[in-house]
MIROTI-547764 format. One record per residue (C-alpha): x negated, z, y; residue in one letter; residue number from 1. Coordinates in Angstrom, 2 decimals, always signed. Layout:
N
> X | Z | Y | a | NUM
...
END
This chain:
241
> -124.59 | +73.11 | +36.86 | x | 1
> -121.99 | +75.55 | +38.29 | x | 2
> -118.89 | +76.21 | +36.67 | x | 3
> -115.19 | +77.21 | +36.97 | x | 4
> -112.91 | +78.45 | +35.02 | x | 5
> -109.76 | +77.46 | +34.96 | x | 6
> -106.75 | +79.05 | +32.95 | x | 7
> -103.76 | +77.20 | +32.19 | x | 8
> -100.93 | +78.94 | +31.16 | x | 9
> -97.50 | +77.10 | +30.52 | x | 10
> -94.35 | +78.97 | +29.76 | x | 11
> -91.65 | +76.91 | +28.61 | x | 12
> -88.13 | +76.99 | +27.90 | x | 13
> -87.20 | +76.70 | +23.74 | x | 14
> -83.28 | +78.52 | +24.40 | x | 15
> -80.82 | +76.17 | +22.64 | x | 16
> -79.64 | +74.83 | +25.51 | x | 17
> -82.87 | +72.47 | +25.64 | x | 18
> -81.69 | +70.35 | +22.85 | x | 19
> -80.45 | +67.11 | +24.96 | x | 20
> -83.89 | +66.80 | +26.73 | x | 21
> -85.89 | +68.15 | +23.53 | x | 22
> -88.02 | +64.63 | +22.89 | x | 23
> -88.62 | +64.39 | +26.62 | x | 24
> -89.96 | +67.83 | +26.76 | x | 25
> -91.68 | +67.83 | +23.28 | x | 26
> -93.93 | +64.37 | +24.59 | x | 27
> -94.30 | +65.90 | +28.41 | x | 28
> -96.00 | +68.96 | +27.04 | x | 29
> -98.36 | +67.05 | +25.11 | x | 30
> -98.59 | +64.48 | +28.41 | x | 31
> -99.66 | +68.04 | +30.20 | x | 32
> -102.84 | +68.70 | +27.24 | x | 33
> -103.69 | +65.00 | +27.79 | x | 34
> -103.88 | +65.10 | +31.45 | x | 35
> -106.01 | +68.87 | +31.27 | x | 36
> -108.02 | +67.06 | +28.66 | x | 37
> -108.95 | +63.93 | +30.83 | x | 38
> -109.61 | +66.76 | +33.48 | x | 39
> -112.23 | +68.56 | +31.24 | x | 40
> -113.90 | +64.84 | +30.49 | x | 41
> -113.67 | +63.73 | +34.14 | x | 42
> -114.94 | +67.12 | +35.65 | x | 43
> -117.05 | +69.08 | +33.20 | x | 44
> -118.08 | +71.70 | +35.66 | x | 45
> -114.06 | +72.71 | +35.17 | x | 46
> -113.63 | +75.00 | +32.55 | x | 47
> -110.53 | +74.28 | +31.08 | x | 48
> -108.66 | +76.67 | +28.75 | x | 49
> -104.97 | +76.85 | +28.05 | x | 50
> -102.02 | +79.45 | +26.86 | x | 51
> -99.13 | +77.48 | +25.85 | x | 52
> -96.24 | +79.76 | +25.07 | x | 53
> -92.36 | +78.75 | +24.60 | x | 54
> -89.84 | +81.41 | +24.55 | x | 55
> -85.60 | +81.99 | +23.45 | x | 56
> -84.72 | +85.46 | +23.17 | x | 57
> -84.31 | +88.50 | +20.48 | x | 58
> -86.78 | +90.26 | +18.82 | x | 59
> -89.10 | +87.27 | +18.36 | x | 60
> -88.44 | +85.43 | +21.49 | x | 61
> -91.97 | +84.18 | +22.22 | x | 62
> -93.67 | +81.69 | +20.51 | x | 63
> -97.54 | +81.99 | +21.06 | x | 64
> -98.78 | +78.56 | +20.46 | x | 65
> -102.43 | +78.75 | +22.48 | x | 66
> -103.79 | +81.27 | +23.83 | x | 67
> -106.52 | +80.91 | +26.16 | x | 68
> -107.90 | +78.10 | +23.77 | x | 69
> -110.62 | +75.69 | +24.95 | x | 70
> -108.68 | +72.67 | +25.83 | x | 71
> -111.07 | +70.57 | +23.18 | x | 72
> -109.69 | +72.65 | +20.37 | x | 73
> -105.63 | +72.31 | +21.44 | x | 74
> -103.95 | +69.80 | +19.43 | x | 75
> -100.63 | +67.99 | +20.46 | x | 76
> -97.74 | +69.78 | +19.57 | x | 77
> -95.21 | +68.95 | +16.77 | x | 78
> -91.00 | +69.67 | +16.57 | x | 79
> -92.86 | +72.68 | +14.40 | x | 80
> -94.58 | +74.40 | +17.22 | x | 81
> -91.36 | +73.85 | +19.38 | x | 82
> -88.39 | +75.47 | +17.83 | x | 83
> -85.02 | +75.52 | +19.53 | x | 84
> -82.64 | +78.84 | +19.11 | x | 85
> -81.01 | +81.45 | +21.59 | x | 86
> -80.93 | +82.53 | +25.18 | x | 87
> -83.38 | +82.68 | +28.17 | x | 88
> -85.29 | +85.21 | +28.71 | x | 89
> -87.33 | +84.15 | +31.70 | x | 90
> -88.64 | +87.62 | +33.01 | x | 91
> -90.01 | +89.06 | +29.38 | x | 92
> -91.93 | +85.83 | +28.52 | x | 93
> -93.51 | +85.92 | +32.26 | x | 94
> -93.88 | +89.13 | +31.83 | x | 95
> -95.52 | +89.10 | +28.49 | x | 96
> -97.57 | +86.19 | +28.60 | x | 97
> -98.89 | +86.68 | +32.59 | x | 98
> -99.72 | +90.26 | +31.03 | x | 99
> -101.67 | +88.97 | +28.24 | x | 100
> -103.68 | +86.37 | +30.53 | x | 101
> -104.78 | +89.10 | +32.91 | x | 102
> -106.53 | +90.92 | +30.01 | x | 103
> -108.30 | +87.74 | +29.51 | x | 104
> -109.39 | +86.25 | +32.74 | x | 105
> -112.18 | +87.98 | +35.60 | x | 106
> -111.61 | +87.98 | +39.39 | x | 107
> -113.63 | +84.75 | +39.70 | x | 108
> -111.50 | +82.72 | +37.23 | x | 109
> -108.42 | +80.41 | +38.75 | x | 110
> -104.98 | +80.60 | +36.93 | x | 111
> -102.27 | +77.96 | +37.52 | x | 112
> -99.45 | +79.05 | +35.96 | x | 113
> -96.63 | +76.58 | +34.91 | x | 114
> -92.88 | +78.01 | +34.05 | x | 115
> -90.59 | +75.01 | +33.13 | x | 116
> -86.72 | +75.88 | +31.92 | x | 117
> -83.56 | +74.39 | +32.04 | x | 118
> -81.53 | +77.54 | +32.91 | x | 119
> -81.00 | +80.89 | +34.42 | x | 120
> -82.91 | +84.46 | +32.95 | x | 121
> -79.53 | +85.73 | +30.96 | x | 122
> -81.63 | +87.82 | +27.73 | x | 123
> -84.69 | +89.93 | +29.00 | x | 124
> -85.00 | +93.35 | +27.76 | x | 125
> -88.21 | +94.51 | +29.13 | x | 126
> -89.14 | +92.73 | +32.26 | x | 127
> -86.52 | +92.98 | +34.94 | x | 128
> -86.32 | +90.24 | +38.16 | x | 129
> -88.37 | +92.55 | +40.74 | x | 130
> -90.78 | +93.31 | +38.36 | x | 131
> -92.03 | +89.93 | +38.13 | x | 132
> -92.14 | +89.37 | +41.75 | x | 133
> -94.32 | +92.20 | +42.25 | x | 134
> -96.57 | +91.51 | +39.59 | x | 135
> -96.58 | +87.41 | +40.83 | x | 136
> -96.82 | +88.10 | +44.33 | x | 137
> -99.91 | +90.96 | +43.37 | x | 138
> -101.70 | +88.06 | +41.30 | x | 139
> -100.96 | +85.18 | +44.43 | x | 140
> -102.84 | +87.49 | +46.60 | x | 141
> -105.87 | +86.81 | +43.72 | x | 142
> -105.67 | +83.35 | +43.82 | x | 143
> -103.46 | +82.81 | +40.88 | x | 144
> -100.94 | +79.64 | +41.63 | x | 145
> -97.77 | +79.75 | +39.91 | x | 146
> -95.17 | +76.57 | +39.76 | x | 147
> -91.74 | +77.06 | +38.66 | x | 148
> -89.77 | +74.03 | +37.30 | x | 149
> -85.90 | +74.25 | +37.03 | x | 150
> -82.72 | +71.80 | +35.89 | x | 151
> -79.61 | +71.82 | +37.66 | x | 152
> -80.24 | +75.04 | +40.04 | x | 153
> -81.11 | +76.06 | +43.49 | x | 154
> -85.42 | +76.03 | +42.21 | x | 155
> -86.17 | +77.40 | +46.32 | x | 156
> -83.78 | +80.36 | +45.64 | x | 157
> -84.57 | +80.66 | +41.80 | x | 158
> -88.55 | +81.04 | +42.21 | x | 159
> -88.64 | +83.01 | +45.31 | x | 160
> -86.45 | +85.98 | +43.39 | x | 161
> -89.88 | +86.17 | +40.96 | x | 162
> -92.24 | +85.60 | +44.06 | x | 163
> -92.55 | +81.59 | +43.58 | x | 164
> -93.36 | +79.81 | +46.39 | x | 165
> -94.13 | +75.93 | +44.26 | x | 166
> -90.98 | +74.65 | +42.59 | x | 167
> -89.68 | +71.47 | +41.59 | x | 168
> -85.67 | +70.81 | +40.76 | x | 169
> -84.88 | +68.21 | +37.85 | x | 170
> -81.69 | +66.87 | +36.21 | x | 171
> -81.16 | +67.76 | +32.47 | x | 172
> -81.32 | +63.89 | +31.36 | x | 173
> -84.28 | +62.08 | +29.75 | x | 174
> -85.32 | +60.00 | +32.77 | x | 175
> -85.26 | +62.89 | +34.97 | x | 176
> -87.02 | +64.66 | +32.86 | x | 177
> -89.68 | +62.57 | +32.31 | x | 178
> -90.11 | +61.65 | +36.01 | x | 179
> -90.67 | +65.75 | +36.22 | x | 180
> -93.09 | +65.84 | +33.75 | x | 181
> -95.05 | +63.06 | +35.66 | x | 182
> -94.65 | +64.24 | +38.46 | x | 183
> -95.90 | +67.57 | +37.54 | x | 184
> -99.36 | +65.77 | +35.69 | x | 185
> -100.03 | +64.04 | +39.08 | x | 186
> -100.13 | +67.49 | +40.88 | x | 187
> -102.03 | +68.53 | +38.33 | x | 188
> -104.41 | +66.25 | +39.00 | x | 189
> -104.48 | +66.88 | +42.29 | x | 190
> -104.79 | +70.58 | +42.06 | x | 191
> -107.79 | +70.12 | +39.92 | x | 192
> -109.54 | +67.91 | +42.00 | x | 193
> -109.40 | +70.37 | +45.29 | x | 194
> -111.07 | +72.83 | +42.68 | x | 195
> -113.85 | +70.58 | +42.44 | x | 196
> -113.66 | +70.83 | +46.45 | x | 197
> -114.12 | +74.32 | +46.67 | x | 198
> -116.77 | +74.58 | +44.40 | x | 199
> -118.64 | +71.85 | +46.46 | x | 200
> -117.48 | +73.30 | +49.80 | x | 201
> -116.83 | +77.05 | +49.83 | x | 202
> -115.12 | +76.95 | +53.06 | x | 203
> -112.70 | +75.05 | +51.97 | x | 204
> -112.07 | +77.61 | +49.27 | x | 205
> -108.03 | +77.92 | +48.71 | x | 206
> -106.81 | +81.42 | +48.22 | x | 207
> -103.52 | +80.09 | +47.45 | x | 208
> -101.76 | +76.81 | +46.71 | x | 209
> -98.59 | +76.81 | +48.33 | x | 210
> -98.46 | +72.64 | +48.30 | x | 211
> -98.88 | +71.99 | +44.97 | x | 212
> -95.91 | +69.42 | +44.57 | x | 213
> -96.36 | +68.20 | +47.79 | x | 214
> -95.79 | +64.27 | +47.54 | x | 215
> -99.36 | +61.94 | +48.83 | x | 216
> -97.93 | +61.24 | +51.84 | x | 217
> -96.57 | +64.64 | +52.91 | x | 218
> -99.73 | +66.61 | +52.50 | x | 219
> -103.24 | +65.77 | +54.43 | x | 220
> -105.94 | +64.08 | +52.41 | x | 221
> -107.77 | +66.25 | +50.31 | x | 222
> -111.61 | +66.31 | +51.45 | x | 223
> -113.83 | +64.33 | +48.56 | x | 224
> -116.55 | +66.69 | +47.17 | x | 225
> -120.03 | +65.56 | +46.83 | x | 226
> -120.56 | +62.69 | +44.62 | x | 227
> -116.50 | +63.00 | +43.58 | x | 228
> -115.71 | +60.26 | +46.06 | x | 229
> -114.08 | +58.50 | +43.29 | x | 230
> -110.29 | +59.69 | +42.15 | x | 231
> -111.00 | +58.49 | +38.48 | x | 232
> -108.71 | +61.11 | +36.93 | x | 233
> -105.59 | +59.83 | +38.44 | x | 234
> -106.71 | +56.55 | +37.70 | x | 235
> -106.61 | +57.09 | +34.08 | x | 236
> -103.89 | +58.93 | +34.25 | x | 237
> -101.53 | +56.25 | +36.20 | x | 238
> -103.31 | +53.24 | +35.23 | x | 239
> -104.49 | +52.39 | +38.70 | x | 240
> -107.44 | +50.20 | +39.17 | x | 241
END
C-alpha cells in the first residue's frame, strides 16, 4: 500500500493572557489529537505524526511537548504540559519550531501547520516579522499549508504579515472558542481527506491549500478517491449517521 506522510505541527499560544479561555483550549487541543487519531484509524495509508509546541516568552519560552511523534504514541495533554506565564512571542516559536520540522521532514512529506493565539507578537528576540514570511512563503511554494488562528484581531491582516494566506478570527470566550476549535477539526478532516485524493488521483495533486477553512457550501465538492466514497471520518467526528 502507498503511503503519505503527513506532519502536524501545532504552535499554540501559553502567554498569560490565555487564562480566561484556558479549559477551552486545554480540551480543543486534545479534540485536535483525537480527530488526527481517528484520521490515522480511518486512513492508514496517512502517516500521521505530530509536533505540538506551546510558547510565552523569555529564555524558556517554548514548551516542546511532541515532536514529530507517531500520533499512536501522543497522549492527551494535562494543565502540566500547558503552563500559562508571560508574553507572545509569535515569530521565535514559528521560527524555532518550523526550523526544527524542516530538519525532520523530505520533499515528499506534507506539513500542515497550525498557529493558534489570542494576541499580537510583542516578545521575540530572534525571529523578526519578515523573516517568517520569507521562510513561510519559501515552504508554501513546497507544499507546506500553514493556518493561523487569532482572537479579537484583524486574522486577514495578521497572517498575511508572516505569509498566511488560511486564517480564522475567534472571540476570547469559551463558546467561541470552542466553536473555533470545531471548526478547525472539521477542516481538518477535510484537508486530510483531499490527501487521500491526491494520492488516488495525482492530477488532482494540491500544491497548496489556500481553502482550508472554507465552509461546505462555499468550496466545490471534493472528488471521492477510489474506494473512499464514504466520509466516515467526519462521521465519527460529528456524530452524523
Amino acid at each position: 500500500m502507498e503511503t503519505q506522510k503527513i506532519y502536524n505541527l501545532v504552535i499554540l499560544d501559553a502567554s498569560g493572557s490565555m487564562e480566561s479561555i484556558y479549559s477551552q483550549a486545554l480540551s480543543g487541543v486534545n479534540e485536535t489529537l483525537a480527530t488526527i487519531r481517528m484520521a490515522q484509524e480511518e486512513h492508514p495509508e496517512l502517516q500521521q505524526y505530530v509536533t505540538l509546541a506551546s510558547f510565552s516568552a523569555g529564555e524558556h519560552f517554548l514548551n516542546r511537548i511532541y515532536s514529530a511523534l507517531p500520533i499512536a504514541e501522543a497522549r492527551n495533554i494535562t494543565k502540566k504540559d500547558y503552563p500559562l506565564l508571560g508574553c507572545t512571542a509569535l515569530y521565535d516559536a514559528m521560527g524555532t519550531c518550523i526550523s526544527e520540522l524542516q530538519q525532520k521532514v523530505t520533499h515528499d512529506d506534507r506539513v500542515l501547520v497550525s498557529i493558534i493565539t489570542d494576541g499580537y507578537e510583542n516578545a521575540s528576540r530572534t525571529w523578526s516579522g519578515s523573516q517568517i514570511k520569507s521562510l513561510v512563503e519559501e515552504l508554501r511554494k513546497m507544499g507546506w499549508t500553514f493556518t493561523y488562528i487569532g482572537a479579537d484581531q484583524d486574522v486577514e491582516k495578521v497572517a498575511g504579515e508572516i505569509g498566511v494566506r488560511n486564517s480564522l478570527r475567534f472571540s476570547a470566550n469559551a463558546e467561541e472558542t470552542n466553536a473555533m476549535f470545531a471548526k478547525e477539526r472539521r477542516s481538518r478532516a477535510k484537508f486530510y481527506g483531499k490527501m487521500c485524493c491526491e494520492m488516488a488521483s495525482p492530477s488532482a495533486s494540491m500544491v497548496e491549500s489556500n481553502d482550508y477553512f472554507a465552509d461546505d457550501d462555499e468550496s466545490e465538492a471534493v472528488p471521492q478517491a477510489p474506494e473512499q466514497k464514504s466520509n466516515g471520518l467526519m462521521n465519527r467526528l460529528f456524530g452524523k449517521k
